[in-house]
C-alpha positions in Angstrom: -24.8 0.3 -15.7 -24.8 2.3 -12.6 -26.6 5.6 -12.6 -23.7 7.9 -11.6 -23.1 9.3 -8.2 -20.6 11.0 -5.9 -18.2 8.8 -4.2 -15.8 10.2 -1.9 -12.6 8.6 -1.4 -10.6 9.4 2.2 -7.1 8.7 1.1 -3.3 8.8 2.9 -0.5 10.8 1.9 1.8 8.3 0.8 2.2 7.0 -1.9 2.6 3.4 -0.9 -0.9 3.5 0.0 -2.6 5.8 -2.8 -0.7 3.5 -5.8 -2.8 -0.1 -5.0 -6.1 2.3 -4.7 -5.9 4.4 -8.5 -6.9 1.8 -10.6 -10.0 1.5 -9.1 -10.4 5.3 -8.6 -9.9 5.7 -12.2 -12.4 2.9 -13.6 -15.1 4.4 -11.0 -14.7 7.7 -12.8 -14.7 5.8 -16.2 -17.8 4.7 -15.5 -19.4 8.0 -15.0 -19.0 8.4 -11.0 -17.9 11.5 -9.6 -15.1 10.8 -7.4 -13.8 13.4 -4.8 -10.1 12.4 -3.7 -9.2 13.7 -0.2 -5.2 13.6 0.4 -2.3 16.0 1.2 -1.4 18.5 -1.3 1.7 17.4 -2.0 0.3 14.2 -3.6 -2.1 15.7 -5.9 0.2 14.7 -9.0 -0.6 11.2 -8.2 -4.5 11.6 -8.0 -4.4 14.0 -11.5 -4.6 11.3 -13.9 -7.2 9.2 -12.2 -10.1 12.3 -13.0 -11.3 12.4 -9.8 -11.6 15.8 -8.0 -8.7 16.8 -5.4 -10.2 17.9 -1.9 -6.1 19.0 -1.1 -5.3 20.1 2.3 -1.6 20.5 4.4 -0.9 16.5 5.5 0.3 16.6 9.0 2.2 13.0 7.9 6.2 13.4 7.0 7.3 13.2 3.5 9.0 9.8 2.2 12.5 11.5 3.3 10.6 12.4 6.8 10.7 10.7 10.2 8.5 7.2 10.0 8.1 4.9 13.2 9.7 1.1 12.2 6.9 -0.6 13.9 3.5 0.0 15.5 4.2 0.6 19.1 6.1 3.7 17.8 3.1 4.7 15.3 0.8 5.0 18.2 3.0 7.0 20.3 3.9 9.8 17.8 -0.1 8.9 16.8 0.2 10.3 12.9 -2.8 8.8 11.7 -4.9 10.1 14.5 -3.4 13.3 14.5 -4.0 13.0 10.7 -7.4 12.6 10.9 -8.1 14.7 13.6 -6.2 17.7 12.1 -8.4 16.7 8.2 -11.8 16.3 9.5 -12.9 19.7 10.4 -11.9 20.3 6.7 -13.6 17.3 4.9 -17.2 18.5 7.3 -16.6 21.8 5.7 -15.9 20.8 2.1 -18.7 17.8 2.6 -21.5 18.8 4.3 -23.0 20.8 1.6 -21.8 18.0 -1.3 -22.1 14.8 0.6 -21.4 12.1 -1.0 -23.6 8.7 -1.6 -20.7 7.0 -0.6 -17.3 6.5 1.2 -14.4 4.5 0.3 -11.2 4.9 2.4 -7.8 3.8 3.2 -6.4 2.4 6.2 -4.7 5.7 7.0 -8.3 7.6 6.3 -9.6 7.5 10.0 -11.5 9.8 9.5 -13.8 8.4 6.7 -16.0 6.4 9.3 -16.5 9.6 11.6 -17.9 11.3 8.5 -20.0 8.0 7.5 -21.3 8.0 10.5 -22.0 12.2 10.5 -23.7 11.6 7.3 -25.7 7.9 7.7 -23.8 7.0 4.1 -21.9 4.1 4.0 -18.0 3.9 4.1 -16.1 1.1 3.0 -12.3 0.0 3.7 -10.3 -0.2 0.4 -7.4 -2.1 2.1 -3.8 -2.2 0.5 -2.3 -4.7 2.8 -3.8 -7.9 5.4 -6.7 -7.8 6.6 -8.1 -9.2 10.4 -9.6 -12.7 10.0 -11.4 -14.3 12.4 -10.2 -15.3 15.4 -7.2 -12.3 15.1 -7.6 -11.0 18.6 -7.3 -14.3 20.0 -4.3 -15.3 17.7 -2.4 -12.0 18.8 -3.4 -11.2 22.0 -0.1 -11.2 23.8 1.2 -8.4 21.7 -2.3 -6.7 21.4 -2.6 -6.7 25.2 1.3 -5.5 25.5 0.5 -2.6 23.1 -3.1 -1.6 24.8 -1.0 -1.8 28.6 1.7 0.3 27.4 1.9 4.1 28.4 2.0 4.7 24.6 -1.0 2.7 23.7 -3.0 4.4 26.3 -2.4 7.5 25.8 -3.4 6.5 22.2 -7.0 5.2 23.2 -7.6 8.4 25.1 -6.6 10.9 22.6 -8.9 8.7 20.1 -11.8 7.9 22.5 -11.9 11.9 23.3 -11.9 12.3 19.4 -15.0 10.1 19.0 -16.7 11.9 21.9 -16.1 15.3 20.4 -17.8 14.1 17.4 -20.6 12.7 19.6 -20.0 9.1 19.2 -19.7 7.8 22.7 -17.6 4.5 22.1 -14.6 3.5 23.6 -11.4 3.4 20.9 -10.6 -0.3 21.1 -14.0 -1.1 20.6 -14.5 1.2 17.9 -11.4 0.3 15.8 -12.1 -3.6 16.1 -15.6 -3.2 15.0 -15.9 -5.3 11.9 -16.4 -3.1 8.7 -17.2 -3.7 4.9 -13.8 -4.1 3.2 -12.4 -4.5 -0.4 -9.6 -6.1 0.1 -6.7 -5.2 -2.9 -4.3 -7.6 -2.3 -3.8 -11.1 -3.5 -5.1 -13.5 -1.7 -2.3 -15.6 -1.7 -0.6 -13.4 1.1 -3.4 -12.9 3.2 -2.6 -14.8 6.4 -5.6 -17.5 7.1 -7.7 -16.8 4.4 -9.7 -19.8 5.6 -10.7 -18.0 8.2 -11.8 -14.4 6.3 -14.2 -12.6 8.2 -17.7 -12.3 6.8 -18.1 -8.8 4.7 -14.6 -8.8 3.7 -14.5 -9.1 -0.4 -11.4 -10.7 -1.9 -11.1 -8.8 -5.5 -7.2 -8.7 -6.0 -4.7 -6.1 -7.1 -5.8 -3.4 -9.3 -2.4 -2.2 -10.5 -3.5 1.4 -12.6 -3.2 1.3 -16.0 -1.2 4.2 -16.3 2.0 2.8 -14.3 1.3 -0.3 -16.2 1.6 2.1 -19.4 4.4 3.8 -18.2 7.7 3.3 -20.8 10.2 5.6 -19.6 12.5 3.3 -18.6 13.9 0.0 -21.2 16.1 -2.9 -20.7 19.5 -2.1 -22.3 19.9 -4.4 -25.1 23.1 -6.2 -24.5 21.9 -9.4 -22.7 21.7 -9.1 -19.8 19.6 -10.4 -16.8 17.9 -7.6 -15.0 17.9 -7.2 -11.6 15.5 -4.5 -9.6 17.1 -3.2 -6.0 14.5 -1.2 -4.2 13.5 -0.6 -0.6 10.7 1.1 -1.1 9.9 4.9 -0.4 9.8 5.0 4.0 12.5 3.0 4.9 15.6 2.9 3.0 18.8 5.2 4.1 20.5 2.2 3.6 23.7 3.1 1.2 25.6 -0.3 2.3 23.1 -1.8 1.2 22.9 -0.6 -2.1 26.7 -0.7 -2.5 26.6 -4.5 -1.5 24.5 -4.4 -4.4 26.3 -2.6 -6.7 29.5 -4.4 -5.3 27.9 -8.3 -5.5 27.2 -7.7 -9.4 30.0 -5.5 -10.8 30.7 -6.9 -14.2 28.3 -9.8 -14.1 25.9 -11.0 -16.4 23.4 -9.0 -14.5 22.5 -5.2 -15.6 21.1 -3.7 -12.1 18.7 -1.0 -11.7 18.1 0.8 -7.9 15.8 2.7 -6.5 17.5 4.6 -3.8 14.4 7.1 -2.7 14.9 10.7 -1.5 17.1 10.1 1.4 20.2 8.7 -0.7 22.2 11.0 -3.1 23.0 8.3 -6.0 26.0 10.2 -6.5 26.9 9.3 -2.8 27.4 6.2 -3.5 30.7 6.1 -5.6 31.6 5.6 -9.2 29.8 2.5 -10.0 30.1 0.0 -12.4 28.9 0.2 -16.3 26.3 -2.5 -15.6 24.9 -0.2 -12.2 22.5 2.2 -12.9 20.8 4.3 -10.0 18.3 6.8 -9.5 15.7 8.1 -6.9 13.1 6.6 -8.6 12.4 4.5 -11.0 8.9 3.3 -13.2 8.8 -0.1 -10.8 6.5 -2.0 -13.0 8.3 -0.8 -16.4 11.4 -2.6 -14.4 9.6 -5.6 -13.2 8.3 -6.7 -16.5 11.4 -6.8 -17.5 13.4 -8.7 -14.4 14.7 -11.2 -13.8 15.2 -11.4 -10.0 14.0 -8.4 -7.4 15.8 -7.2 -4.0 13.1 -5.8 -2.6 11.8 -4.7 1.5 8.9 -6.2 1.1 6.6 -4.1 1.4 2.7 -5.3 0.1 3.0 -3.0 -2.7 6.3 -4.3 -3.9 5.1 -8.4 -2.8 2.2 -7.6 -4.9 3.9 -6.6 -8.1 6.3 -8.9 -8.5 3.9 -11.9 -8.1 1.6 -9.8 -11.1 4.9 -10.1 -12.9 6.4 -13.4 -12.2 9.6 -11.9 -10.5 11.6 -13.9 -8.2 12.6 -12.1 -4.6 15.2 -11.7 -2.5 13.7 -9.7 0.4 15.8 -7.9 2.9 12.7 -6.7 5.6 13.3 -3.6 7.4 10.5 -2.6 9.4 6.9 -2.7 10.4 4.9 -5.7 8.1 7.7 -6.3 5.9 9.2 -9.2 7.9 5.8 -10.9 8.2 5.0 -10.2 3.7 9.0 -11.3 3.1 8.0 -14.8 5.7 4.5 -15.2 3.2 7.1 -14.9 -0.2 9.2 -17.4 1.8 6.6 -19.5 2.5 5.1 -19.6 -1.2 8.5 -20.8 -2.5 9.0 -17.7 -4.8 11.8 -16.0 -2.7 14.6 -16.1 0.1 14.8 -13.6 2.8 17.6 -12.3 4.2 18.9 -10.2 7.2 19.5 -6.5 6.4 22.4 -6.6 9.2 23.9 -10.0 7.5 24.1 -8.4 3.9 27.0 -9.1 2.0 28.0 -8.9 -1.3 28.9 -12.5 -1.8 25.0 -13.4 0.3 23.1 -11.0 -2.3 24.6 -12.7 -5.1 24.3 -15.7 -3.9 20.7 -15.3 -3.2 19.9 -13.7 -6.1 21.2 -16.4 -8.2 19.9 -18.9 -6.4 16.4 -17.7 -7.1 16.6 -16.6 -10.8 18.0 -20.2 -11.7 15.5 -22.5 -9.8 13.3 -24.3 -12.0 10.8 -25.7 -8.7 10.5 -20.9 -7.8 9.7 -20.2 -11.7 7.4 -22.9 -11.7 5.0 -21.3 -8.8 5.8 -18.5 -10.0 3.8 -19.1 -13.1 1.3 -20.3 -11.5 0.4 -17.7 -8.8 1.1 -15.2 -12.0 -2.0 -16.9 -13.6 -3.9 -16.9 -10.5 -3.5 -13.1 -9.6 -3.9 -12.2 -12.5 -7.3 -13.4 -14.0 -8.5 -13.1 -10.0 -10.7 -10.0 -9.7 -9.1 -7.0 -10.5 -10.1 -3.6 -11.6 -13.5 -4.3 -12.6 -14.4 -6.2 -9.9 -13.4 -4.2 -7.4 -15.4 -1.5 -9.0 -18.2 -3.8 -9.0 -17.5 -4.1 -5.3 -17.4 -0.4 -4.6 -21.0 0.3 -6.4 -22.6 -2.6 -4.6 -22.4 -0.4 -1.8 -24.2 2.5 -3.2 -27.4 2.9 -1.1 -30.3 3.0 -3.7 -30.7 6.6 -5.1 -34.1 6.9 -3.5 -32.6 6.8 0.1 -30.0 9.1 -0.9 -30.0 12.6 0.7 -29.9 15.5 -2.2 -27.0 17.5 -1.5 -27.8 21.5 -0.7 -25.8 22.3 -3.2 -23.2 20.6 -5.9 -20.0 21.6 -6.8 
C-alpha cells in the first residue's frame, strides 16, 4: 500500500474528456491519496462524487451548446486549449505553490500541467482519453503536419505558445515542446489504438476505467414489452442535427425496436414533432444504463462512445461528424463490429437498414464477444491506479509543502 500523497490532476471542461478519467480519480482517493481536481466551475458536479478536492476557476472553453471547431486546423486558430491554459495557470501557481503536489496527472486539454511540472521538478503524466502518437507518427503524417505548421493559423499558434513557454522561462520552441515524448496512461482500449505495434516506449496500455458510479447509475430501464433497444446519440459537441434524429425516429416508427436519443443541449426534443409510442427523447440520457441494455447503437463516434459500446458488446452504426470521429468510426469498421455511414446520405430506409444489418449478424456478435472479454479483464481501474502511483517520486525526494490545505 502506497503511503498517501497529494496528486494533482489538470483536467478539461468537458465532459467527454473528464468521464474516461473519474474512475481512476476516484480509486486514487479510495486508496488514501489526496487528489486536487483542477477544471471549470461549471463541471464541478461531475468531479463531486469522485472525493477529490475542486481547484474551480471560470473555463475560457464553450459550453456543450457553445461554438467547437469540427477539426484541428480550426482548434488552433481560435487556440482554446492554449488560451485555456494560459488564462488557468496564473491560478493553479497561486493555489499550488504553497500545496504542491508529489504528482501530476493531466488531460490532453490540461496544457498547462507540464508548465507547472516543470515550475515544480514533480512529475506530470498524460492520462489520455483517446489515440496516442506511436512511433514513427510524424513520419506517417507529415503532409498534413507540415500543411497545418505552414498555415497562417498554425503559426500564429506556435508563436502565441512559444511566447507562453518563454514567459514561464522555458526557452523551447512550441513544436518541439509539444512532440516531446512524455509518460502517458493511456485509457482506451487497445484495440483502437492505431499501430499499437509500434507504441512508443513510456506509454502504458491499462484500458478503460468506466467509473463505477455511471456504471451504477439506474435511472433509466428498458420498457418491458419486447422490444430491441436501440441507443441514438451524437455525443455532447457536435450534434444540431434534428434530421438526423428524425430519420431516426422516422426509420423505426412502429417497429420491433423501442429507440432511446440523446439529443444534447442544442436540440429542443419537443422540436422534433410528435413522435412515435416506441420514440423516446431526451437531452441526456444515463449512456451506459442504455447500452447495457441495447441492442444496436447510432452513435458519432466519438472515443468515449467507441469505448463503451465495445465494454458492453453493442453493435454500431456510426454516423462521424467531425474531428477523430471519422478515423474511431474507420477502426469500428475495421474490427467488424459496425457500419459507418455518411451524415449527408442519412436516410430513414439507410439507418434501418444498417441498423438491422448489424444487430442480426452472427460473424459482428461473435467479435463482439470477444473484444468484450478482452477489454474487459484488460487493465482497468486498478491498474491504472497502479500506473499513476508508480510515478510517485519516493517521499524522501519530495519537497514539504509550506503549508497544507
Amino acid at each position: 500500500m502506497q503511503t498517501p500523497r497529494h496528486i494533482a490532476m489538470i483536467g478539461c471542461t468537458t465532459p467527454s474528456h473528464i468521464y474516461p478519467s473519474l474512475g481512476v480519480i476516484a480509486e486514487l482517493v479510495r486508496r488514501g491519496h489526496r487528489v486536487s481536481y483542477a477544471v471549470g466551475d461549471r463541471l464541478a458536479g461531475l468531479i463531486e462524487p469522485t472525493g477529490a478536492e475542486l481547484v474551480g476557476y471560470p473555463s475560457t472553453l464553450p459550453p456543450d451548446d457553445g461554438d467547437w471547431p469540427d477539426n484541428p486546423a480550426a482548434e488552433l486558430a481560435t487556440q482554446m486549449f492554449l488560451t485555456e491554459a494560459v488564462t488557468t495557470l496564473p491560478l493553479l501557481v497561486k493555489h499550488f505553490d504553497d500545496d504542491r503536489p508529489d504528482l501530476l496527472i493531466y488531460d490532453l486539454g490540461g496544457q498547462a500541467a507540464q508548465l507547472l511540472g516543470e515550475r515544480w521538478d514533480v512529475p506530470a503524466v498524460l492520462l489520455s482519453p483517446t489515440w496516442v502518437a506511436w512511433e514513427g507518427f510524424e513520419e506517417d503524417n507529415a503532409e498534413a503536419l507540415d500543411a497545418l505548421r505552414t498555415s497562417a493559423p498554425g503559426g500564429s499558434y506556435r508563436a502565441a505558445f512559444t511566447d507562453w513557454l518563454r514567459g514561464f522561462g522555458i526557452d523551447r520552441d512550441a513544436w518541439e515542446w509539444m512532440s516531446a515524448q512524455r509518460p502517458i496512461i493511456s485509457l482506451i482500449p487497445p484495440v483502437l489504438q492505431p499501430h499499437l505495434d509500434r507504441a512508443r516506449p513510456g506509454v502504458r496500455h491499462v484500458g478503460p476505467c468506466l467509473d463505477p458510479g455511471r456504471l451504477a447509475d439506474q435511472t433509466w430501464a428498458a420498457p418491458n414489452d419486447g422490444r430491441r433497444v436501440l441507443l441514438v446519440s451524437l455525443g455532447t459537441l457536435y450534434n444540431d442535427r434534428p434530421d438526423l434524429y428524425r430519420a431516426a425516429a422516422e426509420a423505426f416508427a412502429n417497429t420491433d425496436w423501442h429507440v432511446v436519443m440523446a439529443v444534447g443541449q442544442r436540440v429542443d426534443p419537443a422540436a422534433l414533432g410528435p413522435l412515435p409510442a416506441n420514440v423516446e427523447a431526451h437531452r441526456s440520457v444515463p449512456q451506459l444504463a442504455v447500452l447495457a441494455a441495447a441492442s444496436a447503437f447510432v452513435t458519432h463516434a466519438g472515443m468515449g462512445s467507441c469505448v463503451e459500446s465495445l465494454w458492453f458488446g453493442v453493435p454500431t452504426v456510426a454516423i462521424p461528424l467531425a474531428a477523430e470521429q471519422f478515423g474511431n468510426a474507420a477502426i469500428l469498421a475495421a474490427l467488424g463490429v459496425g457500419e459507418q455511414l455518411a451524415a449527408d446520405q442519412i436516410s430513414p430506409q439507410a439507418l434501418r437498414t444498417s441498423v438491422e444489418s448489424v444487430a442480426s449478424s452472427a460473424d459482428v456478435a461473435r467479435r463482439l464477444a470477444g473484444i468484450r472479454e478482452t477489454v474487459r479483464t484488460h487493465g482497468g481501474v486498478g491498474a491504472a491506479a497502479d500506473a499513476v502511483e508508480s510515478f510517485l517520486p519516493r517521499p524522501s525526494t519530495v519537497r514539504p509543502a509550506t503549508s497544507t490545505r
